[in-house]
C-alpha positions, 0 to 999 in steps of 0.5 A: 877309905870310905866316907860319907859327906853332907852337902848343906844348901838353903834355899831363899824366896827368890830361888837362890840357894847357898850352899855352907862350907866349914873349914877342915880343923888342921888345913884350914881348907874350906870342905863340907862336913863329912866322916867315916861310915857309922855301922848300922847307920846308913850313909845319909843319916850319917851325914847328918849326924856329921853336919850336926858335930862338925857345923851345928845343923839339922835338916833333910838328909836326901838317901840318894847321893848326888855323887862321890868324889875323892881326896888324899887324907892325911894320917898324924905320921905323915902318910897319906891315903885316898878316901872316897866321899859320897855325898848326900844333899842336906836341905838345912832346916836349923841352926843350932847354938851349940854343937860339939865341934863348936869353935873348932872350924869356920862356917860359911855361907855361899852362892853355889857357883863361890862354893864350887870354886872354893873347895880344891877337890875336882870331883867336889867342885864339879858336884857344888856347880852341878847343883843348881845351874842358873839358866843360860844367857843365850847372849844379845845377838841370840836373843835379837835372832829369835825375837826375829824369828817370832816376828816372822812367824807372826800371821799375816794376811787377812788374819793379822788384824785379828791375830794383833787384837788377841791377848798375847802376853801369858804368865806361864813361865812365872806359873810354873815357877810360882807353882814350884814354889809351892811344892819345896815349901810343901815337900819341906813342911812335909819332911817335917811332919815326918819327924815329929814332934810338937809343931805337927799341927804347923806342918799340916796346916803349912802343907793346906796353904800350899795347896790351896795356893797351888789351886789358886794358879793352876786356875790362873793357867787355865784360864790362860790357856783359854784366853792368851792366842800365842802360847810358849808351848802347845796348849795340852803340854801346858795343861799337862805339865801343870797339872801333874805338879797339882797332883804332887802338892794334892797328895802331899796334903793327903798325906797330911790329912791321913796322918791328922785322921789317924793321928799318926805321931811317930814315922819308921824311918822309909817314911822319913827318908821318902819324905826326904826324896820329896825334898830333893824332887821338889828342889830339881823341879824348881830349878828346871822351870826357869830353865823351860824359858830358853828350852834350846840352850837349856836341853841338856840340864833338863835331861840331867834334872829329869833323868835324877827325877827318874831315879829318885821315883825308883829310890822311892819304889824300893823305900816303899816295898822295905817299909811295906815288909816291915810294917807288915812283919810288926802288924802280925806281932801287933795291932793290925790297924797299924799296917792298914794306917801305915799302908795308907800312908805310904801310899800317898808318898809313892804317889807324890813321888809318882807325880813328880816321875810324870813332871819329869816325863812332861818336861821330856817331852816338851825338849823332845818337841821343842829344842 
């Protein structure tokens, strides 16, 4: 049997996310909303529609899955049979006041690390814990070795006078985390343009605040550049990595003014579902910059962020060549205007997905120079 399953997160101003379980109606286990596979439904729009019956929510299904797990599903006559789940991230947008299977389950919110621990599947717990990893403690005697190890890297000699009156104190680490910020927001009010509806207007001027708060400390990074004497990194992998991230919320707000131009109110499904891959490229690379802070102990949770960016860009590829086809297949039968606008459009998303490929590729190569 096999099935398809939400995994609802949120995620709060200071970075931390929580991830909502429901309970099953017969077991009362805790277990995410999940059903059959609708026909003609693909896999994350049905595991929309099942956060919507089973938990009352809506929000961005991501089309690629974070993985599938498998339980034994009990029938009425007491039999058994083994289901496979595959799951799909579901950022949650609202919470409605009522829903079909209101009253019938218990709903919850969690810190992702309670949440994996409150399922009994392996596979799922696996996959709850791998969603957002906090960084690692390296640990007191760890911390005093490299605090060692800077001091004994410091200049010395003729230089060190000069080298103690330079400023030293940068704010990369917070820069980055600050800009990645601005990307979820974005990439969130983005997905909700798509969709439509009366608060367009909302979205798109959402999506210029961010951006130009974007500007705002891509500024502040060069500057520091200029000034600070002792930067984390080398100076062009600062510049670089900050400055892909800058053209991801660009040509999201690109986007947002294309479809403002041409006052575009309804979206074929790709474009909703590259917008959702946004999302999820959003949420992976605000989690890799606290990760940046320890890059040794860390190395390997970036490789596993960078290489889902990989193949999200490569999701995006294949959603921008089908919705390509189609708008083209309804131009020749239509307005030929729409294709030119639609082209337009899908464009700046491949763009954005682009962008965020590069900051996965920045983020490699700073493990490969420095962990």
């Amino acid at each position: 049997m096999r099935q398809i399953a939400a995994l609802p997160y949120t995620t709060h101003a200071d970075g931390s996310m929580q991830i909502l379980l429901i309970t099953s109606r017969d077991t009362r286990r805790w277990v995410i909303p999940k059903g059959n596979r609708i026909k003609g439904l693909a896999g994350h729009r049905a595991a929309e529609l099942e956060a919507f019956e089973e938990a009352g929510i809506h929000g961005i299904a991501c089309p690629a899955s974070l993985g599938r797990y498998s339980y034994d599903k009990r029938k009425r006559s007491g039999a058994a049979r083994e289901a496979t789940v595959e799951v799909f991230p579901l950022a949650v947008t609202g919470q409605l006041s009522q829903w079909p299977e209101q009253g019938q389950r218990e709903l919850r919110w969690f810190p992702v690390a309670e949440a994996a621990c409150a399922v009994d599947e392996p596979d799922l717990q696996a996959i709850i814990a791998a969603f957002r990893k906090p960084p690692r403690d390296p640990g007191r005697f760890v911390r005093m070795l490299l605090w060692f190890k800077d001091k004994q890297s410091e200049r010395t000699g003729m230089l060190a006078w000069f080298h103690a009156l330079m400023p030293k104190q940068g704010r990369f680490f917070e820069q980055f985390e600050n800009h990645a910020a601005t990307l979820v927001a974005g990439a969130d009010a983005l997905a909700r343009l798509l969709k439509g509806g009366p608060d367009m207007d909302v979205h798109i001027k959402e999506i210029s605040d961010r951006e130009h708060e974007a500007d705002d400390i891509i500024r502040d990074v060069l500057l520091d550049v200029r000034r600070i004497f002792v930067t984390p990194f080398d100076r062009s992998a600062i510049t670089g990595l900050i400055g892909v991230m800058d053209d991801a919320i660009d040509q999201m707000n690109q986007t947002a003014k294309a479809i403002a131009l041409y006052e575009v109110k309804a979206f074929p499904s790709q474009m909703q579902d590259m917008s959702a891959l946004i999302v999820e490229c959003a949420r992976l690379a605000a989690e890799a910059m606290p990760l940046l802070r320890s890059l040794n102990l860390n190395a390997t949770r970036l490789h596993d962020l960078t290489e889902r960016l990989v193949k999200l860009e490569g999701h995006a590829d294949i959603l921008h060549e089908a919705g390509l086809k189609t708008l083209y297949a309804a131009a020749r039968e239509g307005n030929p205007m729409d294709f030119v606008v639609g082209r337009e459009i899908y464009s700046h998303l491949e763009k954005v997905t682009d962008r965020f490929e590069d900051v996965a590729n920045q983020i490699s190569g700073l493990v490969i120079d420095h962990a």
